[in-house]
N, C-alpha and C positions, 0 to 999 in steps of 0.2 A: 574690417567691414562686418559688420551686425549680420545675421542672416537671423530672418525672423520665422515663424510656424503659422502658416495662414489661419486665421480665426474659424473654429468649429461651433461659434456660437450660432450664427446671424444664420450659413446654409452648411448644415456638417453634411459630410457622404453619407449617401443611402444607399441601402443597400435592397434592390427590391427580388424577392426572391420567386415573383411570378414573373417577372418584366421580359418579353420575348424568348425564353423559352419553359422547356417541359418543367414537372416536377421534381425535385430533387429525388436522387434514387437515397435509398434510406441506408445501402449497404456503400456507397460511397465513402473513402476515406480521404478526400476533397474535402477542407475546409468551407470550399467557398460555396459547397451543395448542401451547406449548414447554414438558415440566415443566424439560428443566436452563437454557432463561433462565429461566424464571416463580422458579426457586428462586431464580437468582443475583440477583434484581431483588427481591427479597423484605424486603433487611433486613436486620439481623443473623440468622446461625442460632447452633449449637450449636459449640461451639469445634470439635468433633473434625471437624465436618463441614467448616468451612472450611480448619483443616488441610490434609483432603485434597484441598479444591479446592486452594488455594494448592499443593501437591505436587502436580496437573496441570496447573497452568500451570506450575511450573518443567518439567517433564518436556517439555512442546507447547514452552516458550523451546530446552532444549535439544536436542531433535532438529531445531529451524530449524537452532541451530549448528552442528550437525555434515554435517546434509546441504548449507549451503551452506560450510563452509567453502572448497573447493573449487572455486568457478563464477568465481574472477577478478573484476576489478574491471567492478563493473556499472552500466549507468545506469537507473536503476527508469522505468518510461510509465504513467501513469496514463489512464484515460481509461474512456467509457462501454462497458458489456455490450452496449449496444441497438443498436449502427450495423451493416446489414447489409454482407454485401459490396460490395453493388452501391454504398454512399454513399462519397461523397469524401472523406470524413474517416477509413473506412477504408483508402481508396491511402493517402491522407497519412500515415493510422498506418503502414501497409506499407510505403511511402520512407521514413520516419524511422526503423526497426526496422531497415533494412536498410545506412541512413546510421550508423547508430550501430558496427552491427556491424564495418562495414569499417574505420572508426575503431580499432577491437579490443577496443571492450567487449560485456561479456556482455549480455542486454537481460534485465529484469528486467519481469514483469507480477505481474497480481494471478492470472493464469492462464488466466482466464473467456475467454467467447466477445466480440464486435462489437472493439472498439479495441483491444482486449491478446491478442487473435489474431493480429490483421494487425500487430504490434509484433513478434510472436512470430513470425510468419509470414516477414516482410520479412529478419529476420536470420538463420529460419534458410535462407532463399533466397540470404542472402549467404555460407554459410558460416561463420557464426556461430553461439555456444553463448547457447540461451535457456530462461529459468528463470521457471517459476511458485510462485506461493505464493499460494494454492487459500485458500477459507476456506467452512465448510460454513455455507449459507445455503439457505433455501427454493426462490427459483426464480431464474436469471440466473447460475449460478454452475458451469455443466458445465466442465471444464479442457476447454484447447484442443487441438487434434492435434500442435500444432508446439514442444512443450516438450522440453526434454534432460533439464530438473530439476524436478521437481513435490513439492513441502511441501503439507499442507492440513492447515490451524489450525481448532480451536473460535472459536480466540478473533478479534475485530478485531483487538486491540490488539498479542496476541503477532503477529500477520500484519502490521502496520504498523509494529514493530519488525523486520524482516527485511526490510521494505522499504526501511529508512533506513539498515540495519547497513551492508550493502554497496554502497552508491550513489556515487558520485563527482559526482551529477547529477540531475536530476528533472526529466521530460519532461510536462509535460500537455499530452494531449488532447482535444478537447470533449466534455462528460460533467456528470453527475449533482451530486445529493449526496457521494457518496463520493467522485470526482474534485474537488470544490472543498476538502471536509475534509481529502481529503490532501494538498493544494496548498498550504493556509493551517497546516497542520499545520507543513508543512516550513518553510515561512516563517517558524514561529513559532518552533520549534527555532533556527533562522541565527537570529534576531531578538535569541534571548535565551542566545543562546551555548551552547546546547546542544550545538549541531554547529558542522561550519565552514560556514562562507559559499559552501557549493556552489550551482551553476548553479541555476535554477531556469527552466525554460524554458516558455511557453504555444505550442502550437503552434495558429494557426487566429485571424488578427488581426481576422475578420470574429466568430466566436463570445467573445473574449476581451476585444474590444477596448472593450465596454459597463464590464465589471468594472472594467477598471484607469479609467478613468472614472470611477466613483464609488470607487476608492481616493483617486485625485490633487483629486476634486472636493469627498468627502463626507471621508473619512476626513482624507486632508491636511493640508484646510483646518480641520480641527475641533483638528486637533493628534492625535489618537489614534493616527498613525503619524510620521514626519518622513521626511524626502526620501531618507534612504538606504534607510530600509523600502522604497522603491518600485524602488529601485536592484539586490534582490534580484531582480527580476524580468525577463526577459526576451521578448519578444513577435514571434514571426515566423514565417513561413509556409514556409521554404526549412530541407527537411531537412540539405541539406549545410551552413547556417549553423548550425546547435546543433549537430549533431556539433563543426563547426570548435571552439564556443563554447564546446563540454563538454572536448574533446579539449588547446587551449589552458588553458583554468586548471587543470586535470588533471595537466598536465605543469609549467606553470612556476608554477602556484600550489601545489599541493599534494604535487609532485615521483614524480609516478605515472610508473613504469618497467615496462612491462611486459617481462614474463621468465616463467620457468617458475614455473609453480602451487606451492605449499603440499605435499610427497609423502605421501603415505597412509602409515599407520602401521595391521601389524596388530596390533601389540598392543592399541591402541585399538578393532577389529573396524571400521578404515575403508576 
C-alpha cells in the first residue's frame, strides 16, 4: 500500500502567529512562539517560499564570507554562556584566549557572554585580533565587549560553518549542549574526512575527563568508534600546552605561515 504526503501546494499550513492569542514572549524557548522557526519546522511549504528561504541562507552563507575573509588563521573556543567571571573556568577561558593569541592566531567564539568572552577577552588582552559569530537566539546570546569582528547568523548551521571555515583548531571549554554538539560535530567532520584532522582540544580534565571515559569505555569497546577516533582528541588543562599543540600541527602539519592578510578590494565594496 502507497501511502502518499498530502499536497502543500494548492492549501499548505499556516501558521498565524497573532491568531487568538497574545504576543510571542521574546525570551521563550518554544519553537512555536517563533513564527519564522514554527514555519521552517513545519514541513514542506510552497516552492516560492522556500526559494526564498533558500536565497536567505545563501545571502547569511555569504556575508559570513566576506566579513571573515579577513581575520587570519583562527582557532575557534567553544564553550558555555553561563560561567560568570568570578568561575575558574572563566580565567582558564581568559589564559587560553590569551595563550592562543600570542601564538598568532585569531580567537574565534560564538561571541556570547560566560566562556567566549574571557576567550575573547584574554586575546584581546594579549594583543590579539578576536572575532565573533553571534547567532540570534532568545536569551544567553548578548555579544561580548571584546570582539574586533562580530557576524550574527539566523541560522545555527550557517553560524557553525563559519566556525569551522576558518579554524586550524578547536578549543573546548566546559559547557552545555551546544559546546558538546559542536565538539562531536568537529570530530565527526575529521572522522569522515570532511575536514583535516585538525587539533581538537578539551580544556578542563576534571569536567572532560567522565566523557572520554565513556568514549574508551562504552563507545570503544562496543566498536562504534576504533582507537584513532579517540586519538582525535586531546585533554588538558595547561593553556600554553594547546596553543604549543595547535601552533605545532599548524606549522608542520598543515604548513600555516603566517604573513600578510588577504588585501581588500574595492571594487568588491571590501
Amino acid at each position: 500500500m502507497d501511502i502518499q504526503s498530502p499536497s502543500h501546494d494548492d492549501d499548505p499550513p499556516r501558521i498565524d502567529p497573532a491568531a487568538d492569542r497574545a504576543p510571542p514572549d521574546p525570551a521563550s524557548k518554544d519553537p512555536l512562539a517563533h513564527p519564522q522557526e514554527a514555519r521552517f519546522l513545519a514541513g514542506p511549504q510552497p516552492r516560492l517560499h522556500e526559494l526564498l528561504r533558500a536565497i536567505r541562507i545563501f545571502f547569511e552563507l555569504l556575508r559570513g564570507f566576506r566579513a571573515l575573509h579577513f581575520v587570519g588563521p583562527c582557532v575557534t573556543v567553544f564553550g558555555s554562556a553561563r560561567f560568570a567571571e568570578s568561575h575558574r573556568y572563566y580565567g582558564l577561558a581568559r589564559e587560553t584566549g590569551s595563550a592562543l593569541s600570542r601564538a598568532g592566531f585569531t580567537v574565534m567564539t560564538g561571541g556570547g557572554p560566560g566562556i567566549m568572552e574571557a576567550a575573547n577577552r584574554g586575546a584581546r588582552e594579549a594583543g590579539g585580533h578576536t572575532v565573533g559569530c553571534n547567532v540570534v537566539l532568545p536569551v544567553e546570546q548578548t555579544p561580548n565587549p571584546y570582539l574586533d569582528t562580530m557576524v550574527t547568523f539566523r541560522h545555527f548551521f550557517v553560524r557553525k560553518v563559519m566556525l569551522v571555515k576558518y579554524s586550524y583548531a578547536f578549543v573546548a571549554m566546559p559547557g552545555g549542549y551546544g559546546t558538546f554538539d559542536e565538539v562531536f560535530e568537529a570530530a565527526t567532520l575529521i572522522e569522515t574526512g570532511k575536514i583535516r584532522d585538525f587539533p581538537i582540544i578539551l580544556m578542563g580534565s576534571e569536567f572532560w575527563g567522565p566523557l572520554v571515559g565513556v568514549l574508551r569505555e562504552t563507545l570503544l569497546r562496543n566498536g562504534t568508534i576504533d582507537e584513532r577516533d579517540l586519538e582525535l582528541i586531546t585533554v588538558t588543562d595547561s593553556p600554553a600546552e594547546a596553543a604549543a599543540l595547535i601552533s605545532d600541527a599548524a606549522v608542520k602539519k598543515f604548513g600555516l605561515r603566517l604573513g600578510p592578510k588577504p588585501k581588500r578590494r574595492r571594487i568588491l565594496f571590501e
